[in-house]
C-alpha positions, 0 to 999 in steps of 0.5 A, a space after each residue: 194815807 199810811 198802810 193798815 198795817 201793824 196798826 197798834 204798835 204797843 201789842 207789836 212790841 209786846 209781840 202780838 201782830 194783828 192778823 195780817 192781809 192778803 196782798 193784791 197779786 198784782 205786778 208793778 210797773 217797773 216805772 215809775 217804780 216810786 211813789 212820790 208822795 211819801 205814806 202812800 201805798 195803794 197797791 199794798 193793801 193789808 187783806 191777808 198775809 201771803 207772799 205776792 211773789 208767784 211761782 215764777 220768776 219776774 220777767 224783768 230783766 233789771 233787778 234793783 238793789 235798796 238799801 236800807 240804814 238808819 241815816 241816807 248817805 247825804 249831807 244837808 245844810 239850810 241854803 243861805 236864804 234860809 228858803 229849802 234846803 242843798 242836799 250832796 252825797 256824803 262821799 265817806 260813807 261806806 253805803 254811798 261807796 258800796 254800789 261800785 261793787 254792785 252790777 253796773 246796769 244794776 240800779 241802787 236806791 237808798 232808804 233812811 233818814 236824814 240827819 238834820 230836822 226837816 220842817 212837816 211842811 218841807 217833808 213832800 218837797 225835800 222827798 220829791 227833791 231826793 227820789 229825783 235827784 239822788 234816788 233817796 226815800 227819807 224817813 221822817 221820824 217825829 222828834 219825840 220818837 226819834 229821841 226815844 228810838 236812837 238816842 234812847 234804846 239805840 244808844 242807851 240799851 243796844 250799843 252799850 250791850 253790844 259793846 259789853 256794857 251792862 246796865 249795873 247801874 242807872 249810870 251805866 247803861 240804864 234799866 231796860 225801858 219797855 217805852 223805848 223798846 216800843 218806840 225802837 218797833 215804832 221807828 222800824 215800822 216806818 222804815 218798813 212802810 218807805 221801803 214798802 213803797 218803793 219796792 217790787 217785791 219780785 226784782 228787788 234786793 233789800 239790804 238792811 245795815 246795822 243794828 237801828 233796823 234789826 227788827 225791820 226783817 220782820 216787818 218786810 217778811 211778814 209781807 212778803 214771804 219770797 223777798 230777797 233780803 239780807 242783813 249786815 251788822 256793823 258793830 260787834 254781836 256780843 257772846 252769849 252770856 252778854 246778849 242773853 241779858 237782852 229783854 227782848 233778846 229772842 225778838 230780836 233774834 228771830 227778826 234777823 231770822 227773817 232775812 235770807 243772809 245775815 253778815 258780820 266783820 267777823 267770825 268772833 261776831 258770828 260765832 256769838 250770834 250762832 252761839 245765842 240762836 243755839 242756846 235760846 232757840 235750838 237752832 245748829 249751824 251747818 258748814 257746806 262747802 264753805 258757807 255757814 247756814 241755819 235751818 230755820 223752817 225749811 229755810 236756809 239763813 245764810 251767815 256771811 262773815 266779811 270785814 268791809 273795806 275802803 274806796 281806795 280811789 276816794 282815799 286816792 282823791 282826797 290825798 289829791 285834795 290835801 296836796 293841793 291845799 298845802 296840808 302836807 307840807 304844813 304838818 312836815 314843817 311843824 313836826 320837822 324832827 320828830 316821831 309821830 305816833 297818831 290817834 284818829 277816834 271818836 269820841 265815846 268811852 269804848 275807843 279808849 282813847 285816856 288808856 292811849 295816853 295813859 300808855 304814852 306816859 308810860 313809855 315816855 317815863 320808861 324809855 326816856 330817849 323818846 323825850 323831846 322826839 315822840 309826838 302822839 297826836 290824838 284827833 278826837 272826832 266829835 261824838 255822834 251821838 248823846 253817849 253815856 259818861 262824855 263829859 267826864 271821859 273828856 275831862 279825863 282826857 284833858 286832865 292826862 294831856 296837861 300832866 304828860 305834857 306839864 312833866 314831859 315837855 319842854 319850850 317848843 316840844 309837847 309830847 301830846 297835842 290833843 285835837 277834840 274838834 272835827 278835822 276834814 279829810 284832806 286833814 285827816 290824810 295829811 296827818 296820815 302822812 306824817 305818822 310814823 305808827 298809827 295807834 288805836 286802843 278801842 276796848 271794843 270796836 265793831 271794825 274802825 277802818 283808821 289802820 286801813 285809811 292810814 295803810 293806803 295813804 302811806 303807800 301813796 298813789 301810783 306813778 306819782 313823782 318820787 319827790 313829791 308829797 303824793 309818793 307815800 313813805 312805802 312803810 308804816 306800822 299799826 299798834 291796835 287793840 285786839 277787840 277791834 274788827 279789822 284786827 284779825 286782818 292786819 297780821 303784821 300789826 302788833 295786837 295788844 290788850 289796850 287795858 294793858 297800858 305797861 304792854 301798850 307802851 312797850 308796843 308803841 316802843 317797839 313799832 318806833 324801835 323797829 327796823 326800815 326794812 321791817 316796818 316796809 315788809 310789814 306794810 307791803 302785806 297790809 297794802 296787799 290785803 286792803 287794796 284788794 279787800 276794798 268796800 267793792 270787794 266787800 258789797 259784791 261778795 255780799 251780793 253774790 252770797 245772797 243770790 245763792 242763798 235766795 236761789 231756790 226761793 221760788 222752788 219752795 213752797 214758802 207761807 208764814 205763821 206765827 204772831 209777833 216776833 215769833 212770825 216766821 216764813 216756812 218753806 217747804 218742798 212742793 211735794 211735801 205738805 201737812 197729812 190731811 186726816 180727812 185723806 188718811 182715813 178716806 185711804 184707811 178705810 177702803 185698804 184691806 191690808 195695812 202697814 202701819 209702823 211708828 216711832 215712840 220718843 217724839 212722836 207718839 210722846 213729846 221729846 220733853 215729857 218727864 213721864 216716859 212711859 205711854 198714857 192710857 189714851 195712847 194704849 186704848 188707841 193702839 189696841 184699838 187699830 191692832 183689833 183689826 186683823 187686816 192691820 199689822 201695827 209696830 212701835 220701831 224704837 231705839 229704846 231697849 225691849 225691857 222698856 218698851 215690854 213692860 211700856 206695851 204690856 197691855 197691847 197683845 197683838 202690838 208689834 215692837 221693834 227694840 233698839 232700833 230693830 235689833 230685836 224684834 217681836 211681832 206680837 205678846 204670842 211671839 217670841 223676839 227675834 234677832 235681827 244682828 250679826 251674832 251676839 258677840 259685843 266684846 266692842 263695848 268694852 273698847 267703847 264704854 271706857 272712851 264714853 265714860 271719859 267724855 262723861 266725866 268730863 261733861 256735867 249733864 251728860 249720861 251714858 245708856 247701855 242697852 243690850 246691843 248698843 250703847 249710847 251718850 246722851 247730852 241733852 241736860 249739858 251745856 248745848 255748845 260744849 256737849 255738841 263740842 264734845 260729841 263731835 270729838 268722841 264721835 271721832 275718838 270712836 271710829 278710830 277705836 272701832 275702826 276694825 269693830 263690825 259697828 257703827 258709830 252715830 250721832 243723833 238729836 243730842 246722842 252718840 250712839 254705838 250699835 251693831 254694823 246693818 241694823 237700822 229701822 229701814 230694815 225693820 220695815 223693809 222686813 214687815 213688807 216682806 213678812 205681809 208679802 210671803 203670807 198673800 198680804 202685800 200691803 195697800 196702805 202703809 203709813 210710817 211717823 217718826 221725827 229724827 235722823 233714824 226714821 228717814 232710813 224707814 221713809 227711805 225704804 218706803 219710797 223704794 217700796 212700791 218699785 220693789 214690789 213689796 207693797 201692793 201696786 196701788 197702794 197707798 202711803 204715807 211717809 210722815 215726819 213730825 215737824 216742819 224740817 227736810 226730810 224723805 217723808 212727804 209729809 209732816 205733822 206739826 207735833 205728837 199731839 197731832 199724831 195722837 188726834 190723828 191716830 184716834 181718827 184712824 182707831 174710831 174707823 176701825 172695824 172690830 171683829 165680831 167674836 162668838 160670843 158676840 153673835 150668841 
């Protein structure tokens, strides 16, 4: 029976989920921690979405790591009977070799699926088989939807986009197909549903590899809000102009926002990603002793930036096994006399294997004392998949090797053997030896580990004999392209743009012409940095920033909203929670002296209204609550008092705070008061030259004088280059005003100047005082706002009843609109709400009876 779960995947991926259920809060035991009959989850029941996870920590003392990827690090061959199948590890995977990075006592299990066609009648036995022995959930995809999930949107939308193709044509990529997409959603929910079997939510790690399951964060997200759960992509993430192209771009995007910690090779990759969640979702990344976070709905997703690594004692064995077998000696015999230069990539179009030969033929033809010693032997691995425009790139290829080979050869020497068949590994390290310079020209590459395996091997294992082929020549040299991901690692190869092809040739002419000494100084700093930047090195570094990035998972208040792939978990604090109306106006009603202070952009009007001035239904309700004598009721805004006079002229008895509490007026039968250190501004014309620089150098941006301060604004500029420039004039401007009595800020898409102690936590702390000093200490306080510039009044409120300058039972209400950290205790979601919620205060509000009224 498979889980009710998601039930109509079309509307998934239109992105509409159904209405979820509740899980059974009810503990597992740790074994068996399987079920070994796969599509049953009778203890995962859908009745409503909520977390399964309780305040506390599970007393298990074992956590579990599950991986999750596209395929299980197995290989499988039908046995010669034809009866079942034998199953082994896959030694070259990189998700086989990353446990030795994990805790010993730590036990990893594996989901995914397999990489041959198993029969449905097979399907229980070769899954029973696998969990016992290899510890290995597969995933049995139908054949149509496999067709359309991996070689249709995988292979045909994701890895060409992400490898900076874009589908100009049918030819190239292909038109973006909703069906595809939908089965992409189909294929994840599946994989959803194994890991869901086999998971305690509570103990367990998930981690999911790759760019096959990037929406499968949502699918376990959604059914528990507390899981510990990170992300690693393998391939590049492209810049923000390529990935915008995506349909289902911001999907995507805030699927990955669902796990805890999101990792890339490096920080090019990530840089892009922060770059797209900035531009489509408004989201800023925040750098805090060295680790890189989003805020995202009181979460904290976590950026890792980690190229992975090798197995240095799998390279080591494997060099064994080709000793063994004989292979180096074979290849130094054929190659007795001559410089190998080596290409080991699979075949696709974005390895650039032709532009290689291409840059061979160039050398060759330009440095003709190459001639008759220069061999590159290019190993072309089969490609792993349909990918787009093979035949013709192999004909290509084909083509270049016979006219190289035609105009430079000669009997006994050609000056390009070209392999486009599988090898094995021992092979592959025996070729490694021989290769004076390994040569990779990838146009795009998420990491190639070639250089690393080729680095390793060349160095030879440890206390073999000097004479024996185990020795390793000590000294190699790498010519690899700068769009690969291990490239920034290797700094003493040299990087060349692969489309090139004249530079390339004269790189490929250097690393040959280059001195012993050079090449072995060259090779000892890689060696230094890949035996010590392994794949263990890689998985543990990986695991530990999870655990922190998980570790106030049970601390937070954690719940989910939202349909679709606009689902999301929010975590708040314990103590701060949504403003109950029903609460407020119990308190409301029974206060006889209130305080009720509130800011205006963002919170009694939406950041984004075109229209800035307040509606009518805002004045009715402010003149309502400022009827009541008991009340004393404030607008405390940046915004200049001209502005916000004129705005509020038909509330007489409305107090208004300008410029953040520059000026102040306690009612229209008041005259402004002066909350600054005199009315000396002769620092605005130090300033305002330096913004206007900034002003006219970003389009978008404008500059807002006001009476006593002066502020830049970015909001219509390009979000990435506008925050760019902020925090550089940010800094130009303190070193101006170093000696000014000013203060420099930044804000929500602002850099504002003003005057040294003027802030709205004075504003308020100056009412308290002000209702003190006339016998009416506050009992009911309630203060809204939504930025930076409003924790400063949540923040006096806070200290406010141990000061004494509010009544000591009183009751209050620090609110912030929005979901995010703040000092309020509690929140409202928008100025809608704030609006609905002042209204209730206004219909409760007593009006004074005047004489006119009693006659």
């Amino acid at each position: 029976m498979m889980s009710r779960s998601y039930t109509n995947l079309l509307d998934l991926a239109a992105g509409n989920f159904p209405e979820m259920g509740r899980e059974r809060e009810r503990r597992r035991l740790p074994m068996p921690r399987v079920m070994t009959v796969p599509g049953s989850i009778c203890e995962f029941e859908d009745e409503q979405t909520n977390s399964v996870a309780s305040d506390n920590q599970s007393s298990l003392v074992c956590d579990r790591m599950i991986i999750v990827a596209n395929q299980l690090p197995l290989k499988a061959k039908r046995r010669p009977d034809n009866e079942g199948w034998s199953f082994s590890w896959n030694e070259d995977s990189i998700l086989f070799r990353l446990k030795d990075g994990l805790p010993e006592e730590m036990e990893v299990q594996y989901v995914g699926s397999l990489c041959v066609d198993v029969d449905p009648i097979e399907q229980d036995d070769v899954s029973s088989y696998l969990l016992e022995k290899f510890q290995c959930v597969p995933t049995f995809l139908p054949p149509s939807l496999m067709e359309k999930y991996y070689e249709g949107f995988c292979k045909k939308h994701l890895w060409p986009l992400f490898h900076y193709m874009l589908p100009f044509s049918p030819d190239h990529g292909g038109r973006f197909d909703r069906s595809m997409w939908e089965a992409y959603v189909s294929a994840n929910k599946i994989f959803s549903q194994k890991v869901i079997e086999v998971l305690n939510p509570e103990d367990d790690f998930v981690w999911i590899h790759d760019y096959h399951l990037m929406v499968l964060p949502t699918f376990l997200r959604r059914r528990f809000n507390r899981l510990r759960m990170g992300f690693f992509l393998h391939s590049p993430f492209p810049s923000s102009e390529i990935y915008r192209t995506l349909p289902v771009r911001e999907e995507i995007l805030k699927a990955l926002l669902c796990s805890d910690l999101v990792g890339f090779h490096t920080f090019d990759y990530a840089r892009h990603f922060l770059s797209c969640c900035s531009r489509m979702l408004g989201l800023e990344y925040q750098s805090k002793r060295g680790y890189i976070g989003l805020e995202y709905y009181g979460r904290t997703v976590g950026i890792k930036i980690m190229p992975v690594g090798i197995h240095m004692g799998h390279i080591e064995s494997v060099m064994r096994l080709a000793d063994k077998e004989k292979k180096f000696k074979g290849l130094r015999q054929q190659f007795e006399g001559k410089i190998v230069l080596l290409g080991v990539d699979d075949m696709d179009i974005f390895k650039g294997i032709n532009l290689k030969l291409l840059a061979m033929e160039h050398m060759l033809k330009h440095h003709p004392k190459w001639q008759g010693r220069a061999v590159l032997v290019q190993i072309a691995n089969p490609a792993r998949g349909k990918g787009i425009d093979l035949e013709e790139i192999h004909v290509e290829m084909q083509e270049s090797c016979k006219r190289i080979n035609k105009e430079f050869g000669n009997p006994g020497y050609e000056p390009v053997v070209f392999i486009d068949n599988s090898i094995s590994s021992s092979e592959k390290m025996a070729y490694y030896s021989v290769a004076e310079c390994v040569v990779v020209t990838a146009v795009r590459d998420g990491m190639n580990l070639t250089p690393y395996e080729y680095v390793v091997c060349r160095q030879g294992i440890p206390g073999a004999e000097a004479d024996s082929d185990l020795a390793g020549a000590m000294k190699s040299m790498l010519v690899i392209s700068e769009f690969i991901g291990c490239s920034p690692s290797l700094s003493g190869a040299i990087r060349i743009n692969p489309w090139n092809v004249e530079a390339t040739a004269e790189a490929m002419n250097e690393a040959l012409s280059m001195s012993e000494q050079e090449k072995q100084m060259r090779h000892e700093k890689h060696y230094r940095y890949v035996s010590t930047h392994h794949v263990a090195y890689w998985s543990r570094s990986f695991l530990q920033d999870m655990e922190r990035t998980c570790a106030d998972h049970f601390r937070k208040r954690c719940y989910g909203i939202g349909l679709g792939f606009g689902f999301r978990v929010v975590a708040l604090d314990p103590n701060f929670r949504k403003l109950s109306i029903d609460d407020i106006e119990s308190a409301y009603i029974k206060a006889k002296s209130r305080a009720i202070l509130l800011d205006y952009d963002g919170t009694v009007m939406p950041q984004n209204s075109i229209i800035k001035s307040p509606s009518e239904r805002v004045l009715a309700i402010l003149n309502k609550i400022c009827s009541d004598p008991n009340n004393t009721v404030f607008i405390v805004s940046g915004r200049g008092r001209d502005s916000l006079s004129k705005w509020f002229s038909p509330c007489r008895k409305l107090g208004l705070a300008a410029e953040h509490g520059y000026f102040l007026r306690r009612s229209q039968d008041h005259d402004w008061e002066l909350s600054g250190q005199g009315s000396d501004f002769g620092w605005m014309q130090l300033a305002e030259p330096v913004m206007q620089s900034y002003t006219d150098a970003t389009d978008g941006s404008s500059i807002e004088k006001k009476e006593s301060a002066i502020v830049w604004q970015y909001r219509d500029a390009d979000p990435g280059f506008g925050f760019s420039q902020a925090k550089e004039m940010l800094d130009h401007l303190e070193s101006v005003l170093a000696n000014e009595p000013v203060a420099v800020k930044s804000g929500q898409h602002i850099v504002e100047v003003k005057p040294q102690g003027v802030t709205k936590g004075l504003v308020a702390e100056k009412i308290f005082t002000s209702m003190a000093e006339k016998g009416k200490l506050a009992d009911f306080v309630l203060c809204i706002g939504d930025d930076r510039s409003d924790e400063d009044m949540f923040e006096v409120i806070g200290d406010a009843l141990s000061r004494s300058i509010v009544s000591f039972n009183a009751k209050v209400f620090p609110c912030t609109v929005g979901q995010k950290p703040s000092k309020a205790k509690y929140y409202l979601d928008d100025p809608s709400e704030v609006i609905v919620m002042l209204e209730s205060l206004a219909e409760s509000t007593c009006t004074p009876v005047t004489s006119d009224d009693e006659s």
